[in-house]
PDB file of N, CA, C and O in Angstrom:
ATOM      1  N   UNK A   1     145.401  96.634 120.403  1.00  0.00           N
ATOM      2  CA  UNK A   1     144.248  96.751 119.582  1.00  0.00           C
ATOM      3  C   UNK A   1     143.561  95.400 119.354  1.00  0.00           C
ATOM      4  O   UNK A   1     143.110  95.110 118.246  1.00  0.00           O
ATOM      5  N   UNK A   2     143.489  94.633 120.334  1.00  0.00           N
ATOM      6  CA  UNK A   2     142.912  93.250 120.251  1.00  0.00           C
ATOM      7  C   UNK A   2     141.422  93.666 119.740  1.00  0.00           C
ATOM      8  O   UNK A   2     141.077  93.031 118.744  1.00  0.00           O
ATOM      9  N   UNK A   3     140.683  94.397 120.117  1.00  0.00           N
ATOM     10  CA  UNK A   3     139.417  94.420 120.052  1.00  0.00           C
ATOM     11  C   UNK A   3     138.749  94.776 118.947  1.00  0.00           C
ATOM     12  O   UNK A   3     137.579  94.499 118.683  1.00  0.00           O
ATOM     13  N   UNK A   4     139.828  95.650 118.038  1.00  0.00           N
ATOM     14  CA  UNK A   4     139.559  95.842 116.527  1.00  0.00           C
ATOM     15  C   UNK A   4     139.464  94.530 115.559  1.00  0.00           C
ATOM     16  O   UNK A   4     138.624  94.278 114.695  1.00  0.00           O
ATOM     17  N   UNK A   5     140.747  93.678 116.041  1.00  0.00           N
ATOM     18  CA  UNK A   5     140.820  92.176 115.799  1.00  0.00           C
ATOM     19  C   UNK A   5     139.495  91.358 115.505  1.00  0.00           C
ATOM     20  O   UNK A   5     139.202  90.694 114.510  1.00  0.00           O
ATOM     21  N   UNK A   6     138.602  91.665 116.961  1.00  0.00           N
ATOM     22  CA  UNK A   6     138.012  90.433 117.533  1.00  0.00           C
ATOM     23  C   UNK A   6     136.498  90.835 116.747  1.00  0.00           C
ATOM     24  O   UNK A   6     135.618  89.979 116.656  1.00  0.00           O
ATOM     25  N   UNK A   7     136.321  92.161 116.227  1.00  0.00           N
ATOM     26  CA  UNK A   7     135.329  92.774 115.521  1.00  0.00           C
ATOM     27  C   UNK A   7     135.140  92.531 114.597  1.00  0.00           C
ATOM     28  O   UNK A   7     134.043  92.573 114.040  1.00  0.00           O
ATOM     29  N   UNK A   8     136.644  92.043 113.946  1.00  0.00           N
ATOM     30  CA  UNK A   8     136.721  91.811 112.380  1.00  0.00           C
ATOM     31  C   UNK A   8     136.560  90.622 112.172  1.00  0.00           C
ATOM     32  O   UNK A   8     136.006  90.201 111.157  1.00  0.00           O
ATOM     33  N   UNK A   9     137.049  89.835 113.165  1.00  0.00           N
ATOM     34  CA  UNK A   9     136.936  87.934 112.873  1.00  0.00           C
ATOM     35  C   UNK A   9     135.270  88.142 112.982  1.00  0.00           C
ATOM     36  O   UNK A   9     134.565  87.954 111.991  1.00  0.00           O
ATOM     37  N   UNK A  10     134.655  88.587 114.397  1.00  0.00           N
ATOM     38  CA  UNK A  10     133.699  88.336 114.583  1.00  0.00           C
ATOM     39  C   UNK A  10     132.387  89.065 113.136  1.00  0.00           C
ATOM     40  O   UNK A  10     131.229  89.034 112.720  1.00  0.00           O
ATOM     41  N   UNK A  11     132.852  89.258 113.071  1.00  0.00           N
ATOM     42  CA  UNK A  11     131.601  90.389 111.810  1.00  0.00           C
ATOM     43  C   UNK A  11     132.296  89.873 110.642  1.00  0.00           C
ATOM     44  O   UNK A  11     131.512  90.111 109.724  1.00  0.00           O
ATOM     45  N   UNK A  12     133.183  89.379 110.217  1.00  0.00           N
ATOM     46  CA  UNK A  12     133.527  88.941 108.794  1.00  0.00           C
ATOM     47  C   UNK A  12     132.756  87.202 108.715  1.00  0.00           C
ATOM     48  O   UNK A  12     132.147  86.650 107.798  1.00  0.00           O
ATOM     49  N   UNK A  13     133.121  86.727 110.102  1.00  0.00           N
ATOM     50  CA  UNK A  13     131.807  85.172 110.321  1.00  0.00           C
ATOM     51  C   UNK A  13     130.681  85.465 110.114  1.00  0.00           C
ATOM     52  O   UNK A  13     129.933  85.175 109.180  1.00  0.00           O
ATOM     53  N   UNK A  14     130.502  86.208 111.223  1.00  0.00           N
ATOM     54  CA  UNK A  14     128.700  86.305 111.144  1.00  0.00           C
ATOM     55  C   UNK A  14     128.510  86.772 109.279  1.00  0.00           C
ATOM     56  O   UNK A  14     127.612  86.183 108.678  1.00  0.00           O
ATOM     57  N   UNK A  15     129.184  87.581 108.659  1.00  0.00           N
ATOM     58  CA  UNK A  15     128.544  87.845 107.304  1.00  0.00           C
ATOM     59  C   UNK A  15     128.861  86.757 106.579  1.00  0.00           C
ATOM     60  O   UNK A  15     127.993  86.472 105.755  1.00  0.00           O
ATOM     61  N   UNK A  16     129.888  85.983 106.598  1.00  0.00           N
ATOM     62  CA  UNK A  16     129.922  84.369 105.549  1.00  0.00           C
ATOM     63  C   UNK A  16     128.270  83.595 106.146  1.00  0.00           C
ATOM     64  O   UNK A  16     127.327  83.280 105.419  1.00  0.00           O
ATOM     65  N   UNK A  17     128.338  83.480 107.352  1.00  0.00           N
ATOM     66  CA  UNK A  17     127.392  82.642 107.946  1.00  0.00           C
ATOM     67  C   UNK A  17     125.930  83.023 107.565  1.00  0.00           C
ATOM     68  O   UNK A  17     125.074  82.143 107.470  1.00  0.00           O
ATOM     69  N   UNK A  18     125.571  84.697 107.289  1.00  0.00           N
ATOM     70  CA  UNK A  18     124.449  85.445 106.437  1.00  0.00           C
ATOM     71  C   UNK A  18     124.400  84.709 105.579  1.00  0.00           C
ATOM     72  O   UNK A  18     123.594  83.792 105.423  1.00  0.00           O
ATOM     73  N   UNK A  19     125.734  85.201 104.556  1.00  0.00           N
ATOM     74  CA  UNK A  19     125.347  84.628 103.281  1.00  0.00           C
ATOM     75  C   UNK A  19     125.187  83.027 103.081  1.00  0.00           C
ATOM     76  O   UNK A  19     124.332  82.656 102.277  1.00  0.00           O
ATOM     77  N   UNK A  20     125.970  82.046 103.776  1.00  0.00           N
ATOM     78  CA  UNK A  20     125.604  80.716 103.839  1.00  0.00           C
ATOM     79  C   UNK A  20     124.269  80.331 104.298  1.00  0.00           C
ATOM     80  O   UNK A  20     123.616  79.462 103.720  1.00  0.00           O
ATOM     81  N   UNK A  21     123.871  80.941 105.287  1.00  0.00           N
ATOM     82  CA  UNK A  21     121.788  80.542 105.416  1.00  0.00           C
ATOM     83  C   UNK A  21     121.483  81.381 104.671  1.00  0.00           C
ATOM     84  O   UNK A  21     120.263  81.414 104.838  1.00  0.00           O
ATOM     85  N   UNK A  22     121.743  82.209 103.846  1.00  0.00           N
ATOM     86  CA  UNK A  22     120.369  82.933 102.464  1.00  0.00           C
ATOM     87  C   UNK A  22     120.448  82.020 101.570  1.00  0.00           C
ATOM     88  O   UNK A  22     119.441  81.579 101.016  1.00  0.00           O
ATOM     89  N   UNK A  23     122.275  81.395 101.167  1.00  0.00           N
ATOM     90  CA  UNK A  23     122.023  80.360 100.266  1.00  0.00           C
ATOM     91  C   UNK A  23     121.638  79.037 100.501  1.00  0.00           C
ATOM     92  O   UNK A  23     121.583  78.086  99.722  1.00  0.00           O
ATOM     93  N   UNK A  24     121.424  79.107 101.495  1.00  0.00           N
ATOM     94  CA  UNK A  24     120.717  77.711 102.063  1.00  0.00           C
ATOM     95  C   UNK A  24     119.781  77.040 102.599  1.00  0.00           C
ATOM     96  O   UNK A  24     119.595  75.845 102.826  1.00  0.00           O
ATOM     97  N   UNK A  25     118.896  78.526 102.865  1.00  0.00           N
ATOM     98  CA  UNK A  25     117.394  78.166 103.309  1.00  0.00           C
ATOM     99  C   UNK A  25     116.918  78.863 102.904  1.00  0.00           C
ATOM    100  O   UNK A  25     116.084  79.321 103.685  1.00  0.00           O
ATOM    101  N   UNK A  26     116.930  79.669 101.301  1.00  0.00           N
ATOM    102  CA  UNK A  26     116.181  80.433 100.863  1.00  0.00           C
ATOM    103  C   UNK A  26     115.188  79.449 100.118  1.00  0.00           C
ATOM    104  O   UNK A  26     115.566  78.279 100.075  1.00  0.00           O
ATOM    105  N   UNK A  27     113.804  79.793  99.442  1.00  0.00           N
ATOM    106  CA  UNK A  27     112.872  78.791  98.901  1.00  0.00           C
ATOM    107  C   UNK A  27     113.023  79.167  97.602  1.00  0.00           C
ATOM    108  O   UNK A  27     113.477  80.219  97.153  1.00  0.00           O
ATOM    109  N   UNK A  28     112.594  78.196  97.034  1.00  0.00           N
ATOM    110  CA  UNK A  28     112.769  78.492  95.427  1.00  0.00           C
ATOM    111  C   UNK A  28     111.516  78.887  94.966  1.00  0.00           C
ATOM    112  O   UNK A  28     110.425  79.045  95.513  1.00  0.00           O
ATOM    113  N   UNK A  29     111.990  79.028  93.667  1.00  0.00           N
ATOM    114  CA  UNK A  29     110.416  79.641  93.067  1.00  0.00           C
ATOM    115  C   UNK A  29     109.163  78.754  93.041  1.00  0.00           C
ATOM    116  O   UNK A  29     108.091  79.338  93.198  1.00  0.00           O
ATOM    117  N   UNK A  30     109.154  77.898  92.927  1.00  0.00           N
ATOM    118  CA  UNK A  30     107.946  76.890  93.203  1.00  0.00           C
ATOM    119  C   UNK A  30     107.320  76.956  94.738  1.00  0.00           C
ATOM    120  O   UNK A  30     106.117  77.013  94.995  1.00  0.00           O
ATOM    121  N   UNK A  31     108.290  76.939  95.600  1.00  0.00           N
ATOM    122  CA  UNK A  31     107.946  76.793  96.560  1.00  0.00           C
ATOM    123  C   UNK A  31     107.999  78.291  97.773  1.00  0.00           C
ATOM    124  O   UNK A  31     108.639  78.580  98.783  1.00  0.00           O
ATOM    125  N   UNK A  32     107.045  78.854  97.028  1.00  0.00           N
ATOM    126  CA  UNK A  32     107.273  80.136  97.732  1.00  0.00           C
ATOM    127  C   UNK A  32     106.219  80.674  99.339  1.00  0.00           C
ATOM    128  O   UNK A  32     105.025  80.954  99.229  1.00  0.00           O
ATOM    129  N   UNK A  33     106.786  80.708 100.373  1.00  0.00           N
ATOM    130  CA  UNK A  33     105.787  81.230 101.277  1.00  0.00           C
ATOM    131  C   UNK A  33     105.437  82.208 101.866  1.00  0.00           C
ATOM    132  O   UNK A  33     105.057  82.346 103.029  1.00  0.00           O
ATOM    133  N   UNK A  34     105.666  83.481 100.404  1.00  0.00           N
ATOM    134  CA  UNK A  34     105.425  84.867 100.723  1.00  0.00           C
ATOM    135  C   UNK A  34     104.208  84.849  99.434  1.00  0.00           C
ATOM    136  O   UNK A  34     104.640  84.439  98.356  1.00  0.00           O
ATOM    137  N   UNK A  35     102.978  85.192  99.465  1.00  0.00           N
ATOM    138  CA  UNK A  35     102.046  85.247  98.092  1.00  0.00           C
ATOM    139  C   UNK A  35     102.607  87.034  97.566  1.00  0.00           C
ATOM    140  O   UNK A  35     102.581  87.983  98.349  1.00  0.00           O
ATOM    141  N   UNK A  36     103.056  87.126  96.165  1.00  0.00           N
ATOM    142  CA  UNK A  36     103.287  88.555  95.563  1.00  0.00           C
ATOM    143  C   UNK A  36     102.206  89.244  95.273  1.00  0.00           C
ATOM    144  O   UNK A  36     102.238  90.454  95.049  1.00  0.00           O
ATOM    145  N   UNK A  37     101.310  88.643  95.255  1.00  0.00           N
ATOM    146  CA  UNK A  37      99.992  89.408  94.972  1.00  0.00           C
ATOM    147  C   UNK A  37      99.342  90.003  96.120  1.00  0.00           C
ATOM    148  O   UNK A  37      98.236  90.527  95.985  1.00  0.00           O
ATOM    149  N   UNK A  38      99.795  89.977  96.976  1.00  0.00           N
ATOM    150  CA  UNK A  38      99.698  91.311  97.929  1.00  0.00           C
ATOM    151  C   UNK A  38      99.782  92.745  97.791  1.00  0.00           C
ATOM    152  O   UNK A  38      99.113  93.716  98.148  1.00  0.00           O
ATOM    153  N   UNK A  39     100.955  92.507  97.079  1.00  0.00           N
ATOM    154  CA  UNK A  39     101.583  94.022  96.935  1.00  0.00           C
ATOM    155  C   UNK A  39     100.862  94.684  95.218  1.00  0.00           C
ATOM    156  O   UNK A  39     100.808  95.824  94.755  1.00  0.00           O
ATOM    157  N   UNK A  40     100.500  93.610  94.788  1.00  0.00           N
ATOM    158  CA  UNK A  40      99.066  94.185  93.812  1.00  0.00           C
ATOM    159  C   UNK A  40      97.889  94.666  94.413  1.00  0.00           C
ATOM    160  O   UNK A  40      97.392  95.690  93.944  1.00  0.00           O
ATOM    161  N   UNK A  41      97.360  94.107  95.367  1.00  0.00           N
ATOM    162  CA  UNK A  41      95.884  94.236  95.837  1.00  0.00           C
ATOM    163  C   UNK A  41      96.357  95.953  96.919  1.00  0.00           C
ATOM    164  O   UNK A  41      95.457  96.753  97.172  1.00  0.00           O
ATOM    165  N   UNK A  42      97.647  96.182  97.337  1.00  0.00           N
ATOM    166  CA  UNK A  42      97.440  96.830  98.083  1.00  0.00           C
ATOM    167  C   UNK A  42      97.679  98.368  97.240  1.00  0.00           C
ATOM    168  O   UNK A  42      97.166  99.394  97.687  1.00  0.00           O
ATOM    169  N   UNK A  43      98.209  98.370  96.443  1.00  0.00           N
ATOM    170  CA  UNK A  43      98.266  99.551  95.371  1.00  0.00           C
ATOM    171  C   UNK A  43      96.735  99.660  94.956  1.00  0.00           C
ATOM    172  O   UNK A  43      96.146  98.725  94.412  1.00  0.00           O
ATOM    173  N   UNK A  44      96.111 100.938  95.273  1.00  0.00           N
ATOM    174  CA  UNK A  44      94.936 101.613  94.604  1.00  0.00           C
ATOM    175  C   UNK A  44      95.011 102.044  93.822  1.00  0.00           C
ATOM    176  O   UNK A  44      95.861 102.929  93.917  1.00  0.00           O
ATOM    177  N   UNK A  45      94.366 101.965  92.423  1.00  0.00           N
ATOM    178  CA  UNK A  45      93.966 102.901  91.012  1.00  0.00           C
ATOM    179  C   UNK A  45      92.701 102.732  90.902  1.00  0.00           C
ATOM    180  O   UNK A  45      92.082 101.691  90.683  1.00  0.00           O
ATOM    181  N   UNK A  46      92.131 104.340  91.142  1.00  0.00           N
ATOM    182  CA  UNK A  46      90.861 104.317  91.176  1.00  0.00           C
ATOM    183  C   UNK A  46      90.213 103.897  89.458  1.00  0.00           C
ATOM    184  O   UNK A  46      90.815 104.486  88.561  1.00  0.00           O
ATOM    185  N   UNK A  47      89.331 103.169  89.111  1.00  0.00           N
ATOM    186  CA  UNK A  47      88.383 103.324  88.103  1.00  0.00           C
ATOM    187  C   UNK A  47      88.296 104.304  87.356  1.00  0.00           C
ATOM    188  O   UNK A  47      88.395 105.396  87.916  1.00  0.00           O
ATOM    189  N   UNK A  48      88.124 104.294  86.137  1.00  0.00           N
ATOM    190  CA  UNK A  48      87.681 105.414  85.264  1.00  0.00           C
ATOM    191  C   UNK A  48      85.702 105.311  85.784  1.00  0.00           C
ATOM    192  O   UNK A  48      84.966 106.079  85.164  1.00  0.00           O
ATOM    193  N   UNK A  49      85.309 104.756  86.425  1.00  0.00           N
ATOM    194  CA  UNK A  49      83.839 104.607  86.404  1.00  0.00           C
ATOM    195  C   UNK A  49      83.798 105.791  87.702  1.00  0.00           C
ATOM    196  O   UNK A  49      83.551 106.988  87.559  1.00  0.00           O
ATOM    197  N   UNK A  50      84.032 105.267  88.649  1.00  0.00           N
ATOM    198  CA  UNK A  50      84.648 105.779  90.537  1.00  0.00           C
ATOM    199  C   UNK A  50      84.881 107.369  89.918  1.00  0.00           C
ATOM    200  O   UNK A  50      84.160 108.310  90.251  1.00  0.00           O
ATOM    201  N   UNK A  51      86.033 107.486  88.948  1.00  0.00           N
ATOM    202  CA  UNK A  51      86.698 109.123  88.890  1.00  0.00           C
ATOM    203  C   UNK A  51      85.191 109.819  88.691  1.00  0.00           C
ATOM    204  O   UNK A  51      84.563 110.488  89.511  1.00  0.00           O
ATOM    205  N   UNK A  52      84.839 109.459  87.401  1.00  0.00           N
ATOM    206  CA  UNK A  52      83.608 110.118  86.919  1.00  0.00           C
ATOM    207  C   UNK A  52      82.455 110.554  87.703  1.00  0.00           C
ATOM    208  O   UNK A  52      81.778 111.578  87.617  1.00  0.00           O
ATOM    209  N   UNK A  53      82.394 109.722  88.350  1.00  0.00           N
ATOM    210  CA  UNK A  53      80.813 109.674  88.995  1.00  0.00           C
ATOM    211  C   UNK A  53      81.651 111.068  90.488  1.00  0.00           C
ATOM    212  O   UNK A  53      81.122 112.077  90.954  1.00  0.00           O
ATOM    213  N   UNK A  54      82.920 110.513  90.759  1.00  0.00           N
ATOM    214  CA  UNK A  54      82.949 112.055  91.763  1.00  0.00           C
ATOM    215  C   UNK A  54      83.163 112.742  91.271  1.00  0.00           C
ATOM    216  O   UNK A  54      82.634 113.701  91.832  1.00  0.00           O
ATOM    217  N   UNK A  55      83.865 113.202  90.101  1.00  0.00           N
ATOM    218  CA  UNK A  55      83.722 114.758  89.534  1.00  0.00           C
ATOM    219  C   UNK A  55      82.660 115.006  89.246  1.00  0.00           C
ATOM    220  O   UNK A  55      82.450 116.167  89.597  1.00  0.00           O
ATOM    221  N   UNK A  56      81.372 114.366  88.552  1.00  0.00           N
ATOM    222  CA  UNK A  56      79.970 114.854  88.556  1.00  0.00           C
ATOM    223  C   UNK A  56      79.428 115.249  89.868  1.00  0.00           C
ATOM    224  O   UNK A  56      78.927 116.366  89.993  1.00  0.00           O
ATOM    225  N   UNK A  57      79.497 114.279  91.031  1.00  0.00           N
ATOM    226  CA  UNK A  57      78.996 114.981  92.013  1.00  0.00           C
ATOM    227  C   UNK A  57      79.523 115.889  92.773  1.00  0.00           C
ATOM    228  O   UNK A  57      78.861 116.479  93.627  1.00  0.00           O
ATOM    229  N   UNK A  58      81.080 116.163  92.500  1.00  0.00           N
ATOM    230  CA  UNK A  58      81.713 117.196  93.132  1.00  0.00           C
ATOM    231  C   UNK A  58      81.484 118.797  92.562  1.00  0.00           C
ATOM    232  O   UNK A  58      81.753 119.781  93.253  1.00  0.00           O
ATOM    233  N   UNK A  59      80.899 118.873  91.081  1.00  0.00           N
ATOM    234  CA  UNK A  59      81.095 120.016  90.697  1.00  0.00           C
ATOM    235  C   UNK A  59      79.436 119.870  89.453  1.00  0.00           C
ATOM    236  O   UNK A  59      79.345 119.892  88.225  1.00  0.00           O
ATOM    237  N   UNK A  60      78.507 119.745  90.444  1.00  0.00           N
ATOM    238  CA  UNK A  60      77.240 119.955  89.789  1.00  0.00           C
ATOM    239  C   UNK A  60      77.371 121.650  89.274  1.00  0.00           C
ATOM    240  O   UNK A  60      78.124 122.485  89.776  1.00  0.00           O
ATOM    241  N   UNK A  61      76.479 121.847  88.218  1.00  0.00           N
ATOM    242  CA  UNK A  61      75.922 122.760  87.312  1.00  0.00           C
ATOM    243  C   UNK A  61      75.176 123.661  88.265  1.00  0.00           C
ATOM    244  O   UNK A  61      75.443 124.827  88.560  1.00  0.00           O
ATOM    245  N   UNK A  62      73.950 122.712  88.793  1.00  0.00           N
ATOM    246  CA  UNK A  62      72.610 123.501  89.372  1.00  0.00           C
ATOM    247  C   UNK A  62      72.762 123.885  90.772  1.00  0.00           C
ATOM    248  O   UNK A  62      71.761 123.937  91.486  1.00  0.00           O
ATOM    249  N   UNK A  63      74.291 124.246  91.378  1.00  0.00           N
ATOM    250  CA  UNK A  63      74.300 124.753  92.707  1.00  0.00           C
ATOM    251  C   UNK A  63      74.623 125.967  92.526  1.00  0.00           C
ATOM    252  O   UNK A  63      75.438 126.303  91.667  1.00  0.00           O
ATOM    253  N   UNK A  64      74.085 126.703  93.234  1.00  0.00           N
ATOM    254  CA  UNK A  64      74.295 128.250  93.105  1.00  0.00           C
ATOM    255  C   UNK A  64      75.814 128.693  93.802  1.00  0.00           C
ATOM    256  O   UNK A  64      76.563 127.975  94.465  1.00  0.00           O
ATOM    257  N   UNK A  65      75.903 129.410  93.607  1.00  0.00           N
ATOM    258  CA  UNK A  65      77.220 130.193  94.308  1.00  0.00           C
ATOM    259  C   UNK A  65      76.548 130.144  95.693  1.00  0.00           C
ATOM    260  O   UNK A  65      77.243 129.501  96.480  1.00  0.00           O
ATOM    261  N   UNK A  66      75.458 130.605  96.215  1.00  0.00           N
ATOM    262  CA  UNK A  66      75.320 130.736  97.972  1.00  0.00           C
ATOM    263  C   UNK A  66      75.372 129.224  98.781  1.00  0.00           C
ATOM    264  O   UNK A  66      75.681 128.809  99.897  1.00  0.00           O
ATOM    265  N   UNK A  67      75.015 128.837  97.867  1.00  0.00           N
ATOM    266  CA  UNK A  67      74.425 127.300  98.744  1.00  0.00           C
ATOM    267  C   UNK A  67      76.013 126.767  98.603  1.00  0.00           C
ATOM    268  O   UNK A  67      76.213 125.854  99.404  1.00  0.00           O
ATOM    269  N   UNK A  68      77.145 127.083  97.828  1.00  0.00           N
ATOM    270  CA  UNK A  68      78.548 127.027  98.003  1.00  0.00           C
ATOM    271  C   UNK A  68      78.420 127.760  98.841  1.00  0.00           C
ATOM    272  O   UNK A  68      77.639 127.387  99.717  1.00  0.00           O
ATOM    273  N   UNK A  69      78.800 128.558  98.951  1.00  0.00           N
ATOM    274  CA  UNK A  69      79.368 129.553 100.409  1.00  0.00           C
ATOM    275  C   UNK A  69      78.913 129.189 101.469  1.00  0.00           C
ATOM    276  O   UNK A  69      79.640 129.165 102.462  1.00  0.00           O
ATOM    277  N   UNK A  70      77.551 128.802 101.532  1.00  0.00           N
ATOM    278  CA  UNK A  70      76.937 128.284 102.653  1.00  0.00           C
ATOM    279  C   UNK A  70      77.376 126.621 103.544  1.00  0.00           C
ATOM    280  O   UNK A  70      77.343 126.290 104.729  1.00  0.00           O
ATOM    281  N   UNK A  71      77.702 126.014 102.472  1.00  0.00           N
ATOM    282  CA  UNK A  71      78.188 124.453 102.767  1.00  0.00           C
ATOM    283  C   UNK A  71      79.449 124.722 103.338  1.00  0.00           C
ATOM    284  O   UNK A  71      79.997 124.043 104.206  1.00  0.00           O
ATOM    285  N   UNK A  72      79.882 125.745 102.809  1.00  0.00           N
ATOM    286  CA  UNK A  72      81.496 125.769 103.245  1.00  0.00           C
ATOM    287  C   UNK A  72      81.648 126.429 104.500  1.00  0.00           C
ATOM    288  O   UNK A  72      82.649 126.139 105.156  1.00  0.00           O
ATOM    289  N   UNK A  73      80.602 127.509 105.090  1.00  0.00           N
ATOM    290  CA  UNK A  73      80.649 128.229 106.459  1.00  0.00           C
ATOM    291  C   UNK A  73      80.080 127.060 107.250  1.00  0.00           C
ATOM    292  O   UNK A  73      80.530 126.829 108.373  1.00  0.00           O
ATOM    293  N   UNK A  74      79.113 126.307 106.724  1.00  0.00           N
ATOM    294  CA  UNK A  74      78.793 125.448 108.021  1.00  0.00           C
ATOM    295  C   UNK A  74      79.458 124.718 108.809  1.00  0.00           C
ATOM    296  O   UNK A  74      79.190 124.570 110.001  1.00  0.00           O
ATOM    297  N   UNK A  75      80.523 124.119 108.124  1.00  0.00           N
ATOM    298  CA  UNK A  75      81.378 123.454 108.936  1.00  0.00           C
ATOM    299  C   UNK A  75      82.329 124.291 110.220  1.00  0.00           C
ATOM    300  O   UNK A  75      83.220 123.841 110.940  1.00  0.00           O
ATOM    301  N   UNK A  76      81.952 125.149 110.176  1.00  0.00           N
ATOM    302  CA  UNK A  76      82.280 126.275 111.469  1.00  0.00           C
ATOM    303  C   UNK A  76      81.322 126.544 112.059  1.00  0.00           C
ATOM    304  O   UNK A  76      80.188 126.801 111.656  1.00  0.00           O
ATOM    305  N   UNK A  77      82.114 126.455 113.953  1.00  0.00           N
ATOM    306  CA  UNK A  77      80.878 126.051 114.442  1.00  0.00           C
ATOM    307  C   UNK A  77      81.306 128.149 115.300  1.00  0.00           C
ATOM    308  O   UNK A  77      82.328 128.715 115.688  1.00  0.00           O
ATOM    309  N   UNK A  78      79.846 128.528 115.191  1.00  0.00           N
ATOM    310  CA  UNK A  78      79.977 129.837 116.017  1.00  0.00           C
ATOM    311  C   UNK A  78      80.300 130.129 117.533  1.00  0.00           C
ATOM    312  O   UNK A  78      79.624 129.390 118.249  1.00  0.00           O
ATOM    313  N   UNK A  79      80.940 130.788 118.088  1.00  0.00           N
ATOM    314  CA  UNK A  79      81.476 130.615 119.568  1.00  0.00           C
ATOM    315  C   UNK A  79      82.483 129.656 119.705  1.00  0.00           C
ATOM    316  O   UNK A  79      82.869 129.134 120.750  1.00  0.00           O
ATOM    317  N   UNK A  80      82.862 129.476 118.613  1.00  0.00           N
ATOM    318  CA  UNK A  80      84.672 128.671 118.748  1.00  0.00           C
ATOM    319  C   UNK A  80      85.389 129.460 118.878  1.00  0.00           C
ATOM    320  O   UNK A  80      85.430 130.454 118.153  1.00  0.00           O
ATOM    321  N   UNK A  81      86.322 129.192 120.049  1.00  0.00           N
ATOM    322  CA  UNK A  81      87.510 130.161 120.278  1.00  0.00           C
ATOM    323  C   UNK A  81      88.785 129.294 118.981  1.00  0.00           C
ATOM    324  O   UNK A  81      88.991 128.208 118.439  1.00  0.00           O
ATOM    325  N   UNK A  82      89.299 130.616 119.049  1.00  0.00           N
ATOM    326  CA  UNK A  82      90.352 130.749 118.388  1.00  0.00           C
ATOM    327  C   UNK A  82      91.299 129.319 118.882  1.00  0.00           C
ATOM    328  O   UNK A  82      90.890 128.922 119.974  1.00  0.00           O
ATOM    329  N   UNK A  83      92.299 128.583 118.406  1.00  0.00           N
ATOM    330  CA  UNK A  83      92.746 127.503 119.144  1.00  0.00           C
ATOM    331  C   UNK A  83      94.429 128.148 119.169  1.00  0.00           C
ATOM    332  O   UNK A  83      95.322 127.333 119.397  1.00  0.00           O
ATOM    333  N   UNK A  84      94.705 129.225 118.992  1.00  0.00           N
ATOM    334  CA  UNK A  84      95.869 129.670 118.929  1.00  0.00           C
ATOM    335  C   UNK A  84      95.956 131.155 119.891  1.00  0.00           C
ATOM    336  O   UNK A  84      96.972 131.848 119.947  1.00  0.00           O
ATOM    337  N   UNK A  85      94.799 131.429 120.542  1.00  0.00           N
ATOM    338  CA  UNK A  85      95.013 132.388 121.330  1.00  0.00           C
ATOM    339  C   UNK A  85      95.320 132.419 121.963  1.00  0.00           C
ATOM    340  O   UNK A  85      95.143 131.329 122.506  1.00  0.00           O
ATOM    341  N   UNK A  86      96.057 133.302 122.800  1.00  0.00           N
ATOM    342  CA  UNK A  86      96.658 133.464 124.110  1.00  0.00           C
ATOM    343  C   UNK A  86      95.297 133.820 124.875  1.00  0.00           C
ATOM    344  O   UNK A  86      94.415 134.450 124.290  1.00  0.00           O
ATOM    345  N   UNK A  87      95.137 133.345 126.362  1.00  0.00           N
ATOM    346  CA  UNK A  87      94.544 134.346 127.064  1.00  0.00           C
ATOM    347  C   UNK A  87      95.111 135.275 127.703  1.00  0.00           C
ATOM    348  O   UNK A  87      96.213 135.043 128.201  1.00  0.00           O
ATOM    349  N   UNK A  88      94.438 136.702 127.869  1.00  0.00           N
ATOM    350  CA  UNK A  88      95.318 137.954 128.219  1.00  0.00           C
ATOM    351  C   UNK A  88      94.593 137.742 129.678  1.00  0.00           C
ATOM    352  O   UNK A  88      94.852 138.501 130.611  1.00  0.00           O
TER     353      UNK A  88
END
């Protein structure tokens, strides 16, 4: 069973040797060369201004029920085949 041996020396080094370069070339807080404010800018929360203004324009008063029904059929186009049919 040499090779179980040679797994264990070898992988018990390499993990001292991990932990000896994290503690040894890690940067300190002053000197940091990752900026954290990345991971602020990249999280979105929309506005209370942004929400408002699309629920007003998403759900106006003065549209009738047809001109709904109608916006919503247009996006179908007529003489589209089915995309799940078999041909017989």
């Amino acid at each position: 069973m040499p090779i179980f041996k040679y797994f264990t020396v070898v992988g018990s080094t390499l993990l001292v040797f991990l932990f000896a370069s994290n503690a040894y070339l890690t940067d300190d807080e002053s000197n940091l060369r990752f900026d954290g404010s990345l991971y602020g800018s990249a999280l979105y929360a929309p506005r209370v201004e942004e929400t408002r203004t699309t629920a007003e324009l998403r759900f106006t008063r003065d549209v009738t029920p047809a001109v709904r029904v109608r916006e919503v059929f247009a996006v179908f186009v007529p003489n589209e085949r089915r995309r799940h049919k078999r041909d017989s």
